[in-house]
C-alpha positions in Angstrom: 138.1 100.0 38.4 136.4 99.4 41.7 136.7 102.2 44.2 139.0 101.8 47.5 137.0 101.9 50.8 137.2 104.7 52.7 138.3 104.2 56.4 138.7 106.7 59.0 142.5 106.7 58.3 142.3 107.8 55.0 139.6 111.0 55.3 141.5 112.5 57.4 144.8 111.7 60.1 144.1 114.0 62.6 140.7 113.4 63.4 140.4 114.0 67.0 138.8 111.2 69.5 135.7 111.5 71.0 135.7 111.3 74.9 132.9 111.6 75.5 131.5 107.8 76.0 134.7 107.5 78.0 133.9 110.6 80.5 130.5 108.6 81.2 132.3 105.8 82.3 134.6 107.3 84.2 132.1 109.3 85.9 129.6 106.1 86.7 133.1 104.7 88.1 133.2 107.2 90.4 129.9 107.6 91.5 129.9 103.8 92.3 133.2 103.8 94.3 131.6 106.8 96.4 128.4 105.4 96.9 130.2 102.0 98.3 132.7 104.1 100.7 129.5 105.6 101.6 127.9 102.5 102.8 131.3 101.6 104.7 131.3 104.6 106.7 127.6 104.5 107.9 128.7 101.2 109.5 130.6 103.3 111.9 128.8 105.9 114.6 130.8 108.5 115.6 128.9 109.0 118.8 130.8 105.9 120.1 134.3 106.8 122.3 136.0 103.9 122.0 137.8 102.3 125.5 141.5 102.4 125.4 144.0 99.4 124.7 147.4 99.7 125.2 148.0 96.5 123.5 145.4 96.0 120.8 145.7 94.0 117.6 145.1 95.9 114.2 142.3 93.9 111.6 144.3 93.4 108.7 140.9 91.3 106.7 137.9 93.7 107.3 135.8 91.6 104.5 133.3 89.6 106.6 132.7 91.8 109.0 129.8 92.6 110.6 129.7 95.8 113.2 127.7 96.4 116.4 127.3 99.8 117.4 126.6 100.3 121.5 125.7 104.0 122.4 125.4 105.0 125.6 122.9 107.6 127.1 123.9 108.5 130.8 120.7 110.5 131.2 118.5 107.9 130.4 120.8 105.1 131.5 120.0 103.4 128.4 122.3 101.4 125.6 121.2 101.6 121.9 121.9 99.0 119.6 122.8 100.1 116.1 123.5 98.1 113.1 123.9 99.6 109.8 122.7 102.8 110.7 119.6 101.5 112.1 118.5 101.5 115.8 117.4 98.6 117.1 114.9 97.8 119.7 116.8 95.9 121.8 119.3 92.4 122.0 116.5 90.5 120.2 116.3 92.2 117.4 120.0 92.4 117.0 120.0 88.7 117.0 118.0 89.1 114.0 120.3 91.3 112.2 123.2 89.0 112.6 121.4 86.4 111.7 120.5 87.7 107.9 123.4 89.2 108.2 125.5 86.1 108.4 123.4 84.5 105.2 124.0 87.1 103.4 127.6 86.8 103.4 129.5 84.6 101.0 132.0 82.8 102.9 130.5 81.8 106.2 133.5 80.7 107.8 135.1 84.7 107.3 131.9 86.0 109.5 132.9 87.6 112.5 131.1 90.6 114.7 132.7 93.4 115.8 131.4 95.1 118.8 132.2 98.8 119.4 130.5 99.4 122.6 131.3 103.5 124.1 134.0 103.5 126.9 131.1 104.3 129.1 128.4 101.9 128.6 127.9 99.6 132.0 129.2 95.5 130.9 125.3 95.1 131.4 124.8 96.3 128.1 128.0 95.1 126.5 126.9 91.3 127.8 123.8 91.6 126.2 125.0 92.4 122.4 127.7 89.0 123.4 124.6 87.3 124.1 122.5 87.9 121.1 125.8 87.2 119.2 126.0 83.7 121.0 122.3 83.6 120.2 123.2 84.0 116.6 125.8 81.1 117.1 128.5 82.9 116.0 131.8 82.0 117.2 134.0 85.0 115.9 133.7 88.6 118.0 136.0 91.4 118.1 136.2 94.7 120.1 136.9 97.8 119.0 139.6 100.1 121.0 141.9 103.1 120.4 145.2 103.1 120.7 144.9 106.7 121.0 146.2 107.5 124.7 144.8 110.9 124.8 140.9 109.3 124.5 141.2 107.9 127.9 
């Protein structure tokens, strides 16, 4: 008589599962969903104060966007640029960023700048980052506020 094959059902019923392959998944999981937040938050410098708007509108789509940082030192009376966590030297150079900025996005038409110049920097400054965005011929720019009363 020929011999039944043995499966893992018939050795032995309460075999327990091995987790381990799924542990490394859901740990490589993680580690890329924290890694990505990571990227969104250094978008944002925390050395900006943001001007107060009684009536601002809330961004419901934030795919697409592309953020402008505008720091202001009183001391020096000087506005730095910053893009992705990097300073730049000056409007030019943003122009640059925005520019590969806006190939590398997918959907070209969803591109759109967001400016979040400090309550204190001079329009000056804040004119400048407009113009390199009209440089970059984009028609799509946004401001940052608070609706945070207590920040005026």
């Amino acid at each position: 008589m020929a011999e039944a094959k043995k499966t893992i059902e018939t050795e032995d019923p309460d075999m327990p599962l091995n987790l381990g392959p799924l542990i490394d998944i859901v740990s490589i999981l993680l580690l890329y969903y924290i890694t990505c937040s990571t990227f969104e938050t250094t978008r944002v410098s925390m050395d900006v104060e943001l001007p107060y708007a009684r009536h601002g509108l809330k961004e419901e789509d934030t795919s697409g966007r592309f953020i402008v940082n505008v720091e202001w030192n009183e001391s020096l009376y000087e506005a730095t640029y910053i893009v992705n966590g990097v300073r730049t030297s000056g409007p030019a150079e943003l122009t640059d960023f925005i520019n590969n900025g806006k190939r590398l996005q997918k959907n070209a038409r969803n591109f759109r700048v967001v400016i979040r110049a400090d309550k204190r920097v001079p329009y000056e400054f804040t004119q400048a980052a407009m113009a390199a965005v009209a440089e970059a011929e984009v028609a799509n720019v946004l401001f940052s506020t608070t609706e945070d009363a207590s920040e005026q």
